[in-house]
One Martini backbone bead per residue (centre of mass of N, CA, C, O) as a GRO file, in nm:
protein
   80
    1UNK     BB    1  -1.551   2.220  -5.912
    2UNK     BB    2  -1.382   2.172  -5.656
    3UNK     BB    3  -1.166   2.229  -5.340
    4UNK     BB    4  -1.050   1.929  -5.369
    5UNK     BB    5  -0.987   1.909  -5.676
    6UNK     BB    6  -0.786   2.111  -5.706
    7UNK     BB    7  -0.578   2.059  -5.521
    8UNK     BB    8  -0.499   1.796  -5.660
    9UNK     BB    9  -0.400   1.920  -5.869
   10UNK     BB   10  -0.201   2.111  -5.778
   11UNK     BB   11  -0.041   1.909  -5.665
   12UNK     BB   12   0.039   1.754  -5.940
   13UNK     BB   13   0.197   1.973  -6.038
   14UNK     BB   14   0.389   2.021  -5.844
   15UNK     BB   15   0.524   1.712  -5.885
   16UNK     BB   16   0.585   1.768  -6.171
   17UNK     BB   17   0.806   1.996  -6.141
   18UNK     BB   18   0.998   1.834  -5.943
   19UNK     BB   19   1.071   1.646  -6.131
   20UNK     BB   20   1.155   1.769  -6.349
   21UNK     BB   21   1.392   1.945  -6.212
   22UNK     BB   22   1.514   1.638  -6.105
   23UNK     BB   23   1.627   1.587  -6.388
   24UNK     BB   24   1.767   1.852  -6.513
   25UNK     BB   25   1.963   1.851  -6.321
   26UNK     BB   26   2.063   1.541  -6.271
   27UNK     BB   27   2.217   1.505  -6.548
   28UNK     BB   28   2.491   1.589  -6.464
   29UNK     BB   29   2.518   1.436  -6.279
   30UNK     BB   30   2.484   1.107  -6.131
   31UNK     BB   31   2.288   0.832  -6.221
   32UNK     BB   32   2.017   0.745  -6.054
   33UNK     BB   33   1.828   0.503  -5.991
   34UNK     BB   34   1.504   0.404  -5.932
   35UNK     BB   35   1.386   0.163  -5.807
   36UNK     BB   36   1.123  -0.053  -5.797
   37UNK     BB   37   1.000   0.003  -5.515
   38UNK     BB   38   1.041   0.378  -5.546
   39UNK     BB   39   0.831   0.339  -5.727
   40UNK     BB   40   0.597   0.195  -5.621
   41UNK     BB   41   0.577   0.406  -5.372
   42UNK     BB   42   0.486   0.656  -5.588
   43UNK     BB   43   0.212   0.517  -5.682
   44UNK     BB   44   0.080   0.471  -5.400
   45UNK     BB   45   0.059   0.764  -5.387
   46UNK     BB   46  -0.064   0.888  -5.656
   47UNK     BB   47  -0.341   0.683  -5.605
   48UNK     BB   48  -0.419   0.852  -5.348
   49UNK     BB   49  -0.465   1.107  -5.438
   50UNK     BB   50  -0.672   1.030  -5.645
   51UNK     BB   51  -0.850   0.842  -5.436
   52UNK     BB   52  -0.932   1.086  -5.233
   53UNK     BB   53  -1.217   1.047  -5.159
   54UNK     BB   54  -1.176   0.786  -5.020
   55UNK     BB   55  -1.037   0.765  -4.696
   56UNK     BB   56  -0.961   0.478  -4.717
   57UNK     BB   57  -0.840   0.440  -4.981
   58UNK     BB   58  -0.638   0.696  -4.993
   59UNK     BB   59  -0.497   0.605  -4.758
   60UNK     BB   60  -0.419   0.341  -4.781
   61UNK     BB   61  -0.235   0.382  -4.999
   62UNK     BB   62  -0.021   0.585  -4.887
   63UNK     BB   63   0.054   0.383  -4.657
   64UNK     BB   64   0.182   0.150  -4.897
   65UNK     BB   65   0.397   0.368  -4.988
   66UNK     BB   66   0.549   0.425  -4.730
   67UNK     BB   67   0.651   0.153  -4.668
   68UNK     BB   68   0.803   0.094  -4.858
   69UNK     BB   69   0.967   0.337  -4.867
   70UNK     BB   70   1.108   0.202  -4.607
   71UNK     BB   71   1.197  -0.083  -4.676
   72UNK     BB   72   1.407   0.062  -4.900
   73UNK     BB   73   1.592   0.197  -4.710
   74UNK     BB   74   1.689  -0.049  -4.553
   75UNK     BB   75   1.799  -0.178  -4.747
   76UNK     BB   76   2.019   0.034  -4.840
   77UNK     BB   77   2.168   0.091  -4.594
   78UNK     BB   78   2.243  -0.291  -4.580
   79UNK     BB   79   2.393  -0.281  -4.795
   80UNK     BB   80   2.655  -0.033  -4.734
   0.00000   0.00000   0.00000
């Protein structure tokens, strides 16, 4: 294993502990669920991580996971 795939796994471990905490915590609080987009922009944000050895590939995942969560922003802002 090199030191680029530690990297990576520890990145994903580090994202689902503050995962676990903001699921955890947010218990007491008012339940807001993530949209559809916003679920969609995470998974192409993690597709990215994963595929991270080709980094057109990787680059690419993470850069259409960046816009739809802007786009999922603007959208929420402009119902409000």
């Amino acid at each position: 294993m090199n030191t680029s795939q530690i990297y990576i796994i520890i990145s994903i471990v580090v994202l689902a502990i503050i995962t676990i905490f903001a699921i955890f915590l947010n218990k007491a609080k008012k339940k807001k669920k993530v949209s559809k987009l916003a679920g969609l922009a995470f998974a192409f944000i993690l597709a990215g991580i994963l595929f991270g050895n080709d980094r057109l590939i990787g680059y690419g995942l993470m850069g259409i996971g960046v816009i739809i969560a802007v786009v999922d922003i603007v959208m929420k802002s402009k119902s409000k």
